[in-house]
N, C-alpha and C positions, 0 to 999 in steps of 0.2 A: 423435465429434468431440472432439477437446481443450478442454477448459476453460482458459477466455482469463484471462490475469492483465497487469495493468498493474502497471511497478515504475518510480516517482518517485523523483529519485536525480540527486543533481547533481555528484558526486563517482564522475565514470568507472571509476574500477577498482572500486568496489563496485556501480555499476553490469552492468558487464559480470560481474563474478561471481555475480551474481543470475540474469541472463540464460543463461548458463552451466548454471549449479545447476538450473535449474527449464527450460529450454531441451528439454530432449529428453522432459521429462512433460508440458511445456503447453506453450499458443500464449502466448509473451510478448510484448509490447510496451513502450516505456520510451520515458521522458520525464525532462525535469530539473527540473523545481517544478509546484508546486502547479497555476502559472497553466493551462501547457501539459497540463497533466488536463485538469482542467476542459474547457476546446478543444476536445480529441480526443475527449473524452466528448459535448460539443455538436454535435460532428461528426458522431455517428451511431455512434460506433462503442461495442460493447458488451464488458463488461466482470464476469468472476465473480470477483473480489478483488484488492485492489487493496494493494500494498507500498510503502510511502511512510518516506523518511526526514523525518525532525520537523526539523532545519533547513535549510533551504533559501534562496535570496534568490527576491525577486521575490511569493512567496510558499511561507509555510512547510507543512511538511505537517498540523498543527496549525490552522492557517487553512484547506487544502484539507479536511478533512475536517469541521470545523464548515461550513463552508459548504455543500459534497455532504450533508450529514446534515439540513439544512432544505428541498432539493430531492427533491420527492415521485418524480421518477425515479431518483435516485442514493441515495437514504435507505438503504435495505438491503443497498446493497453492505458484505462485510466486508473488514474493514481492517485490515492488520498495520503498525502504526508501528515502524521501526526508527532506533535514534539510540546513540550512546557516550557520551551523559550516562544514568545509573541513573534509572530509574523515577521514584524517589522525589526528583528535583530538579524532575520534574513536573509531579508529581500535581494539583498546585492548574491546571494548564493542560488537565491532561486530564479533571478533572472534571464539564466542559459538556459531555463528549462520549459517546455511545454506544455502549457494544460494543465496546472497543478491545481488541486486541490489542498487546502490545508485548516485539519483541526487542532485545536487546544486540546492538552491537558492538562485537570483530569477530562477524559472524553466524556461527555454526556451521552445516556442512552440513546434516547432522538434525535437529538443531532446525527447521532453517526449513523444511525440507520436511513433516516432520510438522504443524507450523503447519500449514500451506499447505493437506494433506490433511485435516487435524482440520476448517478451516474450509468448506472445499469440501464436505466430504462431508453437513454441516448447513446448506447452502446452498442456492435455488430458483437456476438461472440468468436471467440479467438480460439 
């Protein structure tokens, strides 16, 4: 069975080119903010890593993942943040948080797929 990834993402062409990219190695699913995770996850549905852009409206991925990270179901999922502000404009935001992963954009193909399997592969599924 394919390992399920969720990609949050509220900007359609990076969307879809995530869906794309990762499309024919896993089962993907996508959403547009944080809120609509959260939902789908409450919904029943499972999920082994989760790709979220850091701004979003409604809620950011930043708020979705501090939030997922105090919930004893969702805590473990890993998490790749992707955003086109550098790291280091940040850092003071992602310091409450756990285990982050974070890519630039634009995403490079390899890069992210490597991500993807680096995380997967020291992963339990969820």
């Amino acid at each position: 069975m394919k390992r399920r990834i969720l990609i949050v993402e509220d900007e359609l062409g990076a969307r879809r080119l995530m869906e794309y990219l990762l499309g024919a190695y896993y089962q993907v699913a996508s959403v547009t903010n944080g809120r609509e995770a959260i939902h789908w996850l409450d919904d029943g549905n499972e999920v082994d890593l989760i790709i979220s852009d850091v701004e979003m409206p409604q809620m950011t991925g930043l708020e979705m993942v501090a939030y997922m990270q105090e919930k004893p179901l969702y805590s473990a999922i890993p998490y790749i943040l992707v955003s086109s502000r550098d790291r280091s404009s940040i850092e003071q935001e992602l310091s409450g948080l756990r285990d982050i992963n974070y890519l630039n954009k634009p995403l490079q193909p390899k890069t992210l797929y490597w991500k993807v399997e680096e995380l997967l592969m020291n992963s339990v599924s969820y």
